[in-house]
PLY file of the C-alpha trace (Angstrom):
ply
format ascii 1.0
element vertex 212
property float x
property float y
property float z
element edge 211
property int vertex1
property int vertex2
end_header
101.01 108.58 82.33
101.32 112.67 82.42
103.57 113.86 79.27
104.69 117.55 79.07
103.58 119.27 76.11
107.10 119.27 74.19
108.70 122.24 74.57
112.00 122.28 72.39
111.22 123.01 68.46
107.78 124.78 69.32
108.01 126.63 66.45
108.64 124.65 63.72
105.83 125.14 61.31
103.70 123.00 58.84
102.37 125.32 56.53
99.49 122.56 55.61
98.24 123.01 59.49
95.72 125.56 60.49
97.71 128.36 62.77
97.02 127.31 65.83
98.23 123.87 65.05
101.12 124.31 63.75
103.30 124.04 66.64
104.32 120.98 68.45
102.78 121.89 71.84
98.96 122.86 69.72
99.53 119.69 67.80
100.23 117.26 71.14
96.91 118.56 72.69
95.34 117.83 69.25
96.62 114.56 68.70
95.29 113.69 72.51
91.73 114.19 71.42
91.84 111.74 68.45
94.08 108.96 70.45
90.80 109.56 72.56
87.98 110.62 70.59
87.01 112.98 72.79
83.71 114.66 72.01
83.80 116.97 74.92
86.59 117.43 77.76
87.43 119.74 81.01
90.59 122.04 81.98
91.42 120.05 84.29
91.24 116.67 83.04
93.05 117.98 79.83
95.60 119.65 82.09
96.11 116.44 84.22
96.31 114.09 81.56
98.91 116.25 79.85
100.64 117.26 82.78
101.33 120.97 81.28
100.90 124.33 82.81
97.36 125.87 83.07
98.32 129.39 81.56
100.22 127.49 78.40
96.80 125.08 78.17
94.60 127.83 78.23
96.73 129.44 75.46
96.80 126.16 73.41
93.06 126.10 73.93
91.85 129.68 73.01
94.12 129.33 69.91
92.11 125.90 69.22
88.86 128.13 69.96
89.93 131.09 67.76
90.52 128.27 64.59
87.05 126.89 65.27
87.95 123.16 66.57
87.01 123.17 70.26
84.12 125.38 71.66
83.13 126.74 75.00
80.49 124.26 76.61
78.70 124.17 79.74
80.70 121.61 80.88
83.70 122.20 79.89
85.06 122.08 75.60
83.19 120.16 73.36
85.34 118.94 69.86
83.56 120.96 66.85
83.09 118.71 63.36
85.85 120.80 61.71
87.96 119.11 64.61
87.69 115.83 62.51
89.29 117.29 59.09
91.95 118.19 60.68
92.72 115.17 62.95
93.31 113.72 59.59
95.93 116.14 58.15
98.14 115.95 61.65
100.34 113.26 62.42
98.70 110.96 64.90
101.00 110.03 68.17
101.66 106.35 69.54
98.56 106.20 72.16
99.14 103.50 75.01
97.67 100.67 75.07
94.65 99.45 76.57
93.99 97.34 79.11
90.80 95.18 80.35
89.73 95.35 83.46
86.41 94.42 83.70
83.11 93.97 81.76
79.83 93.21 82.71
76.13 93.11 81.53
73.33 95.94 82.69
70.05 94.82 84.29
68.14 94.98 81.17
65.86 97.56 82.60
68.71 99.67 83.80
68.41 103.69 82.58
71.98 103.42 81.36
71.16 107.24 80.09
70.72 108.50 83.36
73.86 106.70 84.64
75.84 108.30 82.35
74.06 111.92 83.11
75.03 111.23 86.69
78.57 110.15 85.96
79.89 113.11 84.07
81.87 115.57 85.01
81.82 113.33 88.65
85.19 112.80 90.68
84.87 109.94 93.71
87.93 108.43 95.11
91.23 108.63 93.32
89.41 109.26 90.12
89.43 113.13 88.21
87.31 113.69 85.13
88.65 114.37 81.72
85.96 113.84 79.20
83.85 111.57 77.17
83.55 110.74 73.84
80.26 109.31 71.81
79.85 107.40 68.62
77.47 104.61 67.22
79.15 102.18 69.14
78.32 103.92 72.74
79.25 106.78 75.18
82.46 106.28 76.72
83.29 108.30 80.22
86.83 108.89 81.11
88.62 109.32 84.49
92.86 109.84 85.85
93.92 109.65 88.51
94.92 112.70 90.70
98.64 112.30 89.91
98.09 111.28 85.88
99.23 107.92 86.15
96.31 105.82 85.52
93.31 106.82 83.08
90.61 104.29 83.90
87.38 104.29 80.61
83.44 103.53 80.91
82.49 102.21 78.16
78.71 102.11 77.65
77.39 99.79 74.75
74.52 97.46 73.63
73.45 97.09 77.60
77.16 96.06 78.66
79.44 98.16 80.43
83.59 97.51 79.84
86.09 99.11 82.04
89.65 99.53 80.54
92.70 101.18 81.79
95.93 102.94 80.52
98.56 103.40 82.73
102.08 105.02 82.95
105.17 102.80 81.49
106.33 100.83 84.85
103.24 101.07 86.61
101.67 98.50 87.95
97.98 97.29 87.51
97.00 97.96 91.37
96.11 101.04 91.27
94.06 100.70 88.05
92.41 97.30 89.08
91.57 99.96 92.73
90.55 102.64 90.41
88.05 100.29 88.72
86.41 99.03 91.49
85.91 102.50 92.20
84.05 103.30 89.68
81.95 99.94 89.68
81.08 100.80 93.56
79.99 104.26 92.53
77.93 102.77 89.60
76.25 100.50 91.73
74.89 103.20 93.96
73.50 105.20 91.43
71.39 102.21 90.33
70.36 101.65 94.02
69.35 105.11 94.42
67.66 105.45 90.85
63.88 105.63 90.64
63.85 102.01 88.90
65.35 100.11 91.94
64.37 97.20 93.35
65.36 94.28 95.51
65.38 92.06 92.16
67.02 94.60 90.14
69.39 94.81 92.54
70.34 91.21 92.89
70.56 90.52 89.51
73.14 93.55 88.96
75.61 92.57 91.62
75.53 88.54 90.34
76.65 89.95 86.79
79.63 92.58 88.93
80.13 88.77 90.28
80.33 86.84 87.19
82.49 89.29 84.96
0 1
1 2
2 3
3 4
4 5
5 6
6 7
7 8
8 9
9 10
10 11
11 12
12 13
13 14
14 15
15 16
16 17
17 18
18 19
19 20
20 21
21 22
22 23
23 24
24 25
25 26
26 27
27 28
28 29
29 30
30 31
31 32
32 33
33 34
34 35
35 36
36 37
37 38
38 39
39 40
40 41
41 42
42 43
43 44
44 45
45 46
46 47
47 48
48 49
49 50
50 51
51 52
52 53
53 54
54 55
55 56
56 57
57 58
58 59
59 60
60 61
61 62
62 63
63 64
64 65
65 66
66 67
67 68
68 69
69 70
70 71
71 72
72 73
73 74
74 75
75 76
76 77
77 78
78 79
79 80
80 81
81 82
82 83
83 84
84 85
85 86
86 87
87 88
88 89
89 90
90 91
91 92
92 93
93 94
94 95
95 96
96 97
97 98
98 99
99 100
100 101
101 102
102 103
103 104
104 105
105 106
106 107
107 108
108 109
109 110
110 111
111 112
112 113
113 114
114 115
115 116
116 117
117 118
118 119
119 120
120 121
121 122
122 123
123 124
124 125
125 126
126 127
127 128
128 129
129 130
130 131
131 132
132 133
133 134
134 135
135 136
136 137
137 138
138 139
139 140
140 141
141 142
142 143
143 144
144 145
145 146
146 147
147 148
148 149
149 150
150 151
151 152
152 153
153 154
154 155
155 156
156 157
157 158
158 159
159 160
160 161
161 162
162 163
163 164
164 165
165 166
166 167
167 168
168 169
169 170
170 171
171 172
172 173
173 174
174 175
175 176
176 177
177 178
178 179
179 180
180 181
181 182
182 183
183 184
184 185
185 186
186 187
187 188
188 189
189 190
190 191
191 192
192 193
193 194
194 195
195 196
196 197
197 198
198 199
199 200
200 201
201 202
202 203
203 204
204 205
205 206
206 207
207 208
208 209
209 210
210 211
């Protein structure tokens, strides 16, 4: 799952790029956020998911700061609208594929919203945070694993939840299918805490963890 940031030919240039991403290792971290669509990301889940060294990420990052497509958020880097230009003038990498793991409906009263707000930026179990990303289809959360090999995705949309994974060439599905039901488990006992629980509520959420 973890890929070093190339470093042979780091400084071949394309002249069309903006400086900072004109080099292969700028350019891999760029080409992560679109194979994601990452609206806002950590360090550390950019560093595990790469797999590269925090002193040359935090380069690669304050060069991506200094050309205006990532900012300094509370939580972490959030992808500036200039970002998206550019995504289009680099050459886009082969992202791995995904794979379903689960899906399921919401209680139709659920507050998916505050879910989410209680998910970010949240490890539990085997899981790390990386980021999320938001569009008109949803808000999708994403998690790896603490050694990189499996990157498990929440996908939040039209009162369903999917659960997908991407995992390292060889690997196999166990520790993903684990890493899901992880993340399910934790899910469920944010509803049971929330304000809006109740013994109804609650049923009706584990029969649809049952039926998916």
């Amino acid at each position: 799952m973890t890929s070093e940031i190339p470093t042979s030919r780091d400084d071949r240039m394309n002249p069309e790029l903006p400086n900072s991403l004109r080099s292969e290792r700028d350019g891999a971290v760029l080409n992560l956020i679109e194979e994601e669509e990452l609206t806002g990301f950590t360090f550390d889940g950019l560093r595990r998911k790469m797999g590269t060294h925090p002193e040359t990420l935090s380069r690669i990052l304050g060069r991506l700061q200094e050309d205006g497509i990532v900012e300094a958020a509370a939580d972490g880097y959030r992808v500036t609208e200039k970002a998206r230009g550019v995504m289009v003038m680099h050459p886009l990498g082969t992202a791995p594929s995904r794979i379903p793991l689960l899906s399921t409906l919401l209680p139709f009263d659920i507050g998916v919203r505050e879910i989410i707000s209680e998910l970010k930026g949240r490890w539990f179990g085997t899981l790390r945070w990386i980021g999320y990303s938001e569009n008109e289809e949803g808000t999708t959360l994403k998690w790896v694993t603490e050694n990189g090999s499996v990157q498990i995705d929440a996908r939040f949309s039209d009162g369903e939840l999917h659960v997908e994974a991407k995992t390292a060439a060889g690997n196999t599905l166990n520790d993903a299918v684990r890493a899901a039901h992880e993340l399910i488990g934790h899910i469920s006992r944010i509803y049971t805490r929330s304000r809006f629980r109740g013994p109804q509520r609650l049923q009706m959420f584990n029969t649809y963890l049952a039926l998916a």
